[in-house]
C-alpha positions in Angstrom: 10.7 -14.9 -24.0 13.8 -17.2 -23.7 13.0 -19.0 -20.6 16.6 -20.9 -20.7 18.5 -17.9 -20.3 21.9 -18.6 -18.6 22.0 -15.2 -17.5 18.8 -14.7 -15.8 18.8 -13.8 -12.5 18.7 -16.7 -9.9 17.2 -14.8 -6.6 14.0 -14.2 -8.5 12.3 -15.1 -5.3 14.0 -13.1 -2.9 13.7 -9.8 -5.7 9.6 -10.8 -5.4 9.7 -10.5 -1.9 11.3 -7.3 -1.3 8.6 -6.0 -4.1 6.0 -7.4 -2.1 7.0 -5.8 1.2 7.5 -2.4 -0.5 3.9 -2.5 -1.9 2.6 -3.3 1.3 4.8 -0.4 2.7 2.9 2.0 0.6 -0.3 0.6 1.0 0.3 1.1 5.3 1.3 4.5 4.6 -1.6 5.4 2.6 -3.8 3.7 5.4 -2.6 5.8 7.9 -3.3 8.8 5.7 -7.2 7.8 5.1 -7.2 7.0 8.9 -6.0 10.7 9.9 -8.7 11.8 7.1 -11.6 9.9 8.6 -11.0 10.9 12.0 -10.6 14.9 11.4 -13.9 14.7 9.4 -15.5 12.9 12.3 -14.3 15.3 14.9 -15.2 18.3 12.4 -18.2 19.4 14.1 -20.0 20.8 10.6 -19.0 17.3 8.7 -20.0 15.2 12.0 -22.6 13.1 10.2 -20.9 13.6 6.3 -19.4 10.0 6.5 -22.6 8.2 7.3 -24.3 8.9 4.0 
């Protein structure tokens, strides 16, 4: 690794960012998706008491 590269990129930072934000993105989405899950099961009447074991 040639850490004195003249062409690196110099917004490193700002590139970090927006990869942080999209993996939070994705991690919302899938939390609304396991949210929707938990509460169909709950209201299921046959699963009613699946979750709590």
């Amino acid at each position: 690794i040639d850490y004195n590269n003249s062409n690196s990129p110099k917004d490193y930072i700002i590139i970090n960012l927006y990869l942080g934000i999209t993996k939070v993105e994705e991690f919302f989405i899938k939390l609304k998706d396991i949210l929707a899950y938990y509460i169909a099961i709950s209201l299921y009447p046959i699963y009613k008491n699946y979750l709590e074991a």
